[in-house]
N, C-alpha and C positions, 0 to 999 in steps of 0.2 A: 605959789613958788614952784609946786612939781611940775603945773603949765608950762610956766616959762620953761626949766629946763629939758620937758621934754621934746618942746619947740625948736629948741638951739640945735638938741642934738637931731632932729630931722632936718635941720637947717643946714647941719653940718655932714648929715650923710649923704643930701642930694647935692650938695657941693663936691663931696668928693668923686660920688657917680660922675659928676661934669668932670672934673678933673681928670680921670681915668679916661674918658672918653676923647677927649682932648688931647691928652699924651698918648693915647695908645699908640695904632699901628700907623706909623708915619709915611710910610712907602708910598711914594709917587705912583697912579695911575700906569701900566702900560702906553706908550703914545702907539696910535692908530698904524697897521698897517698900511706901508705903503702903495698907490694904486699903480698896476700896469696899466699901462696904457694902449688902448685898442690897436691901434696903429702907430710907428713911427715913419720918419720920412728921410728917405735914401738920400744919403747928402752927396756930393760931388767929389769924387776921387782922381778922374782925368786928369794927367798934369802932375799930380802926385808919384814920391816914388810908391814902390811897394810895402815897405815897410810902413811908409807915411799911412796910404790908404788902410794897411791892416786896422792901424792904432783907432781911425777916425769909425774905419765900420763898427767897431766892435762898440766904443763909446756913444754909438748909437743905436748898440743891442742889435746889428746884424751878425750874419755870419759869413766869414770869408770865404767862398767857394771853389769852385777848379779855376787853375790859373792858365793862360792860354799862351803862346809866346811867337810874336809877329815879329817877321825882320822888318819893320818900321822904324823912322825916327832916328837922330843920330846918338841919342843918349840912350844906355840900356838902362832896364829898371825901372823905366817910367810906363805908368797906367797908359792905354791909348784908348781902352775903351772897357764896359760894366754895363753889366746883363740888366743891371733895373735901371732905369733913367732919372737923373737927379731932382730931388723934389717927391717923387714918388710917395705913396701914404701905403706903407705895406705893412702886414703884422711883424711882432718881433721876433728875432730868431727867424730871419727869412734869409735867402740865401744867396750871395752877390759874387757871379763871375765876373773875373779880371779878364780883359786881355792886356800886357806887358809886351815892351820893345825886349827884344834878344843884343847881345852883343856878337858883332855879328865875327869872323874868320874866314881866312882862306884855306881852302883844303890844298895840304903840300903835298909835294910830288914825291911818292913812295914806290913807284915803277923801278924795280932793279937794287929796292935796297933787301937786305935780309928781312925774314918778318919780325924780328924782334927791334931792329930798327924802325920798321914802319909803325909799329903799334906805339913806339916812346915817341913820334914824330905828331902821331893820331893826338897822343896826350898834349904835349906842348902846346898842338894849334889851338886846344881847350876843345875838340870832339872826345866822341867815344869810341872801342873798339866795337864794331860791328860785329857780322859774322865772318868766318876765316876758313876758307876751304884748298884743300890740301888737291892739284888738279896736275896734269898728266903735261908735261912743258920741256922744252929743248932746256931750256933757262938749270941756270945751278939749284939741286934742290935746298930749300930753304928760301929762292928769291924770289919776290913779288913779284908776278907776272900781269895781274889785274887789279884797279882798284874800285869802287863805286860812291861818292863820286867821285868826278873828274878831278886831277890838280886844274887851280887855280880859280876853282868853283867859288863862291862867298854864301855862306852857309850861319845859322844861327850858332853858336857855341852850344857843346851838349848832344848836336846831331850823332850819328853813329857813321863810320867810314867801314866799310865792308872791304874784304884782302881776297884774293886767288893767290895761292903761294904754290909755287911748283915743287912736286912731290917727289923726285929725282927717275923717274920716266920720261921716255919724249913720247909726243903725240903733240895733237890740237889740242889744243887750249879748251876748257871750259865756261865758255862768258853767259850762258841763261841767266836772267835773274840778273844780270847787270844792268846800265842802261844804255843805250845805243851808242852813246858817246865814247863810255867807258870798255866796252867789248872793242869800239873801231881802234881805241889806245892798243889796248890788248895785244890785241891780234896782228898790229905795223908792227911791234915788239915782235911781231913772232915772221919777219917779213912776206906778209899773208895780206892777198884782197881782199875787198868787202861789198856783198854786195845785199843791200835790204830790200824788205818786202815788207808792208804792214798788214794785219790782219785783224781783225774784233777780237778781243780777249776782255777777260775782267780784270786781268794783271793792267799796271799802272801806264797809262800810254808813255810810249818811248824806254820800254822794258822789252829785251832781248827775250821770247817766249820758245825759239825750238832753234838749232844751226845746225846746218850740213855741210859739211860731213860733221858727225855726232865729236862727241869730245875722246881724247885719245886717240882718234885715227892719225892715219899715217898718212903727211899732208907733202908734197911738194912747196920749196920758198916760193911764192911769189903765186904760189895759186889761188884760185878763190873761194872764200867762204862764203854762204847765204846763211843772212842772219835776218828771222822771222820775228820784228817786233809790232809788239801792241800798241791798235789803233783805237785802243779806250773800246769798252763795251759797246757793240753792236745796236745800234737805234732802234726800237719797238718799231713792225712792221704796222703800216696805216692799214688799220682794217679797211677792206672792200664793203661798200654799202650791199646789205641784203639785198636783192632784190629777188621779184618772181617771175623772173626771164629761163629760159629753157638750158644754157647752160651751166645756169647755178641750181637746176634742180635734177637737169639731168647729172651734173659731177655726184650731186649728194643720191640718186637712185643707185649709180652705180658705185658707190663705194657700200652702200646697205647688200646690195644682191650681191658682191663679192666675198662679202660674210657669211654666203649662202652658197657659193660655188654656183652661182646664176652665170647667166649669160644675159648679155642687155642685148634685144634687136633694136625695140625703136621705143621713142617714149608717144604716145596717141595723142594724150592730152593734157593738160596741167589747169589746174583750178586753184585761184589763190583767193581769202577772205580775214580779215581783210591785205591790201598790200602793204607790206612789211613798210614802216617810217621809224624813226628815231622819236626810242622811245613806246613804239608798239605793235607787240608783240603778234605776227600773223600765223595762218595756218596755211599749209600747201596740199594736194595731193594730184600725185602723177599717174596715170592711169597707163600703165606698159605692157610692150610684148617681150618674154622671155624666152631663153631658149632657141633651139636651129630648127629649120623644117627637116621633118615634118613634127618636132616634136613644140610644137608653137602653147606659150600659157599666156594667158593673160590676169592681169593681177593690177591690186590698186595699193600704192603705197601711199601714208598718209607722215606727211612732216611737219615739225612746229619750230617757231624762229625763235631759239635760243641765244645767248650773247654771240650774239652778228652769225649764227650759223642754222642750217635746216638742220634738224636733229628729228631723225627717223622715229616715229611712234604705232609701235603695234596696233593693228585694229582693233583688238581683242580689248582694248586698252582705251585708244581715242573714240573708238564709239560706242563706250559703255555708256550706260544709262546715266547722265549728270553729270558727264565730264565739259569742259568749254571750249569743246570742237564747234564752231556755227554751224547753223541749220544748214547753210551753201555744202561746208565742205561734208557736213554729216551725209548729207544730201546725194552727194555725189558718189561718195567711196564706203558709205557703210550699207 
């Protein structure tokens, strides 16, 4: 009889073990986190407005980037073009320039109003005030004498319009920094000639860079101004090919002995090894007579063809022991 029931009750304790174990902690598993993914792919925004394209990069885990703004198109606010190309497999959080159509205006005609006029005129057309300089004019002070740009110009909204307002002095006008168009308004305003010259500057081609007479002088009506504008940066001279002809090594002798207070009579001889080509790198040396009679030297200068030029090297120098002078020219001048 104490069998049995000592059976029941281990029967009944490992039940309830089960039981316990069963009702314990009931909490759901964590679910897995979610994977990024190596790459997404640049969807198509073109066509879209901007706001459009915002929503759609973003919902693709890009990031919107600098936004550009073309007078294109007749709709403003629309995409016309993005820096990744659609379909694209690029990591996330990558980063997508717009270019946007502008809405476009006309710049209105602010010659002769007050500046406080022309600046609520600048707002309306939906530009911005530029810069406002205060300049030396027959004109009542306070009136717009210059503007930059032109009335009637069609410009992006948002641009900036630049003033010359007259300062209640007379004199010429100050137009630099305008652009040619805007200085020739100017200056009829002031009934003054015009006469241009273009020159290389880094200023913006078709930007007024110097005028004569200066600003503030004291001009006759009807006389004429020279006004100096930029014809865009200056073209990179085409280098002249090396060569080992006697005027390109006699130029480079005597600009060396002119550092020396030399005098050049005649150059004897010139030895080149090898002849200078595109691409590799020669040696020269000139073998001269310096100085007047009867004070006559002779001496051997020795040059090496550096980007497209002879560059003088001391003997001391090129004929040391293990430098890569060739045997020819070592031969000759060491």
């Amino acid at each position: 009889m104490k069998k049995i029931q000592m059976y029941a009750a281990a029967v009944g304790v490992a039940a309830g073990a089960l039981t316990l174990s069963a009702c314990g902690d009931s909490t759901p598993p964590p679910p897995p986190s979610p994977t990024v993914p190596a790459t997404v792919n640049v969807p198509e925004v073109v066509g879209l407005t901007l706001s459009e394209a915002t929503v759609l990069l973003t919902a693709s885990g890009l990031v919107l980037g600098e936004i550009a703004v073309a007078a294109e198109g007749t709709t403003p606010g629309v995409v016309i073009g993005q820096s990744l190309g659609s379909g694209a497999a690029v990591p996330p959080g990558s980063v997508v320039d717009l270019v946007v159509t502008a809405e476009m205006s006309t710049v209105p005609v602010l010659l002769s109003k007050t500046q406080l006029e022309a600046e609520k005129a600048i707002v309306a057309a939906g530009y911005v005030v530029g810069s406002v300089r205060q300049v030396a004019s027959s004109a009542p002070e306070g009136q717009v004498v210059a503007q930059s740009p032109h009335a009637g110009e069609k410009l992006p909204k948002g641009s900036s319009v630049d003033l010359r307002v007259a300062n209640g002095t007379e004199g010429l006008i100050d137009v630099v920094g305008l652009s040619q168009r805007g200085a020739e308004a100017a200056l009829a305003e002031q009934n003054l000639k015009v006469r241009v010259e273009e020159r290389p500057a880094l200023d913006p081609r078709g930007t007024v860079i110097e005028q004569t007479p200066k600003a503030g002088a004291t001009v006759k009506v009807g006389s004429t101004v020279t006004l100096f504008v930029s014809s865009g940066p200056e073209p990179a001279p085409t280098p002249v090919a090396l060569k080992c002809d006697g005027a390109q090594i006699t130029a480079a002798v005597q600009a060396e002995l002119k550092k020396e207070d030399k005098v050049l009579d005649k150059v004897n001889r010139v030895k080149c090894d090898p002849v200078p080509s595109k691409g590799e790198p020669g040696w020269a040396a000139a073998e001269v007579i310096t100085g007047t009679d009867p004070a006559f030297l002779e001496e051997t200068l020795i040059f090496q063809a550096k980007n497209n030029k002879w560059v003088y090297q001391p003997q001391s120098k090129a004929c040391a022991l293990g430098s890569s002078i060739p045997d020819s020219i070592r031969n000759f001048a060491c």
